[in-house]
C-alpha positions as a Python dict, from the first residue, in 0.01 Angstrom:
ca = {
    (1, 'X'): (0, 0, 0),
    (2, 'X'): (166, 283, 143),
    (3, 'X'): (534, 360, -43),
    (4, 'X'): (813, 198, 38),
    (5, 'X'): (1104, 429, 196),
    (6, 'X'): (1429, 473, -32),
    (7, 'X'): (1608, 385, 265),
    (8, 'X'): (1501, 62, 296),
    (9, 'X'): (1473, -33, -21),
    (10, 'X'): (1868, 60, -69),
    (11, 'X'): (1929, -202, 254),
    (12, 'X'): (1730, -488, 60),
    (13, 'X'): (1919, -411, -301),
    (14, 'X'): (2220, -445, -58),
    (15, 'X'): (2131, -769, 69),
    (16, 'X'): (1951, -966, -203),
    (17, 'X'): (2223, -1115, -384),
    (18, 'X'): (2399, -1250, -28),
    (19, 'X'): (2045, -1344, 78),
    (20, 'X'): (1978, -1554, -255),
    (21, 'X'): (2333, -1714, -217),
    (22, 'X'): (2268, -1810, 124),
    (23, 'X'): (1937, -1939, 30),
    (24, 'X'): (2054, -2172, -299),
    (25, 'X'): (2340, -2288, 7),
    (26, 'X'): (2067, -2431, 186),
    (27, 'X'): (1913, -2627, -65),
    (28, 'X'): (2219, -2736, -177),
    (29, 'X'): (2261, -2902, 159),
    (30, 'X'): (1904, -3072, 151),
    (31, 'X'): (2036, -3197, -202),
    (32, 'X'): (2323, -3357, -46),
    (33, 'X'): (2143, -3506, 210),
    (34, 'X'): (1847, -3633, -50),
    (35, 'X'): (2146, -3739, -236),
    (36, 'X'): (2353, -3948, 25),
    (37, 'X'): (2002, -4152, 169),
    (38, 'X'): (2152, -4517, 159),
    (39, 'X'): (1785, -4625, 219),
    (40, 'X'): (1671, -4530, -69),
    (41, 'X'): (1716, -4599, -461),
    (42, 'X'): (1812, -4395, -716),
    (43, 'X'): (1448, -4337, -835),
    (44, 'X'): (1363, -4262, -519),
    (45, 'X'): (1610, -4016, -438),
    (46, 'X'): (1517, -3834, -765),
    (47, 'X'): (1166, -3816, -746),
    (48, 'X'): (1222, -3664, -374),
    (49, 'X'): (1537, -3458, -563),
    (50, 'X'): (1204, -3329, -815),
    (51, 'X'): (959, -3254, -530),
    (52, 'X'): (1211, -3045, -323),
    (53, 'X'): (1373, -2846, -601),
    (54, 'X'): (979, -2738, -720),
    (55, 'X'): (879, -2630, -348),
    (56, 'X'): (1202, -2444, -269),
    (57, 'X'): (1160, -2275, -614),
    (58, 'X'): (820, -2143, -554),
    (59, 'X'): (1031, -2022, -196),
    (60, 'X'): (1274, -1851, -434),
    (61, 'X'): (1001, -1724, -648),
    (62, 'X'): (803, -1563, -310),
    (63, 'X'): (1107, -1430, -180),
    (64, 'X'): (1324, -1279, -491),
    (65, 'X'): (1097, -1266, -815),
    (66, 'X'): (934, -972, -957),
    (67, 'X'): (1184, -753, -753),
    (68, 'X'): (980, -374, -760),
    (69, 'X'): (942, -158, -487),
    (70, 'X'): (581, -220, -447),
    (71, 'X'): (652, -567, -388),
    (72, 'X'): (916, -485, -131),
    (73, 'X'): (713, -572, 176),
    (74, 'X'): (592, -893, 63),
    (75, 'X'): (930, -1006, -30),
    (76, 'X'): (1057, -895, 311),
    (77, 'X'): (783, -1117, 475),
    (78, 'X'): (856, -1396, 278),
    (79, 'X'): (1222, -1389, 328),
    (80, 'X'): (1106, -1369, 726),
    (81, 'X'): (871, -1653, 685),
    (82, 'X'): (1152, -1873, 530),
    (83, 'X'): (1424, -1781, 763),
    (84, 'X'): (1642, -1613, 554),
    (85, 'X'): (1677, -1256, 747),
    (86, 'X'): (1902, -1239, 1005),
    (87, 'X'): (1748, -1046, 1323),
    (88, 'X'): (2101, -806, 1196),
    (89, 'X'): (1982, -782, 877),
    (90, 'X'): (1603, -685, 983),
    (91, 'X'): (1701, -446, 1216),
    (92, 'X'): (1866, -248, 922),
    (93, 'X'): (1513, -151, 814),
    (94, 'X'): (1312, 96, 935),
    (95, 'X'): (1066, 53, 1250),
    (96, 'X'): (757, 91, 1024),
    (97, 'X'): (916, -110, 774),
    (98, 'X'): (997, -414, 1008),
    (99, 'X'): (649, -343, 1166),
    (100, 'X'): (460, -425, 794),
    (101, 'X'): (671, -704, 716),
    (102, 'X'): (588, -918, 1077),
    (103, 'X'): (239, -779, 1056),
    (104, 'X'): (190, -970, 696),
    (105, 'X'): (343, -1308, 852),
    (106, 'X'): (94, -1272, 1144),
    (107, 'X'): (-204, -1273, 910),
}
């Protein structure tokens, strides 16, 4: 993989921690709805408590773990496919950078 522009990679250092926090905001949401589901019992709600926490964590793990450079692009394309870049946030990268990242969600 071609290398990843300094640039860039100084707008996603910049962003990562608001991007995470935003992220863990939105889970914390679909555990308050899990939470408040009159229809269902408390077993219930925790077993569907387990299965969400374990798929948004592998969505954590795609989008923020094993932070290097030469993951940079996948990480980007992740935190497309999830939602979690704003279009303002995206078009801080550069063309060939935003160009990579939607090619890999296209695949």
């Amino acid at each position: 993989m071609r290398d990843f522009p300094e640039k860039d990679w100084k707008v996603l250092r910049k962003h990562k921690d608001h991007l995470l926090n935003e992220f863990c905001g939105t889970v914390f949401e679909k555990i308050e709805k899990i939470k408040s589901d009159k229809n269902k019992s408390n077993h219930e709600k925790y077993l569907a408590l387990w299965k969400m926490i374990k798929i948004e964590d592998k969505k954590i793990g795609t989008m923020f773990d094993d932070w290097r450079r030469s993951q940079a692009i996948m990480r980007i394309a992740s935190m497309l496919f999830h939602g979690v870049l704003t279009k303002e946030i995206f078009s801080e990268f550069s063309e060939d950078t935003q160009k990579r990242a939607s090619n890999l969600i296209e695949l």
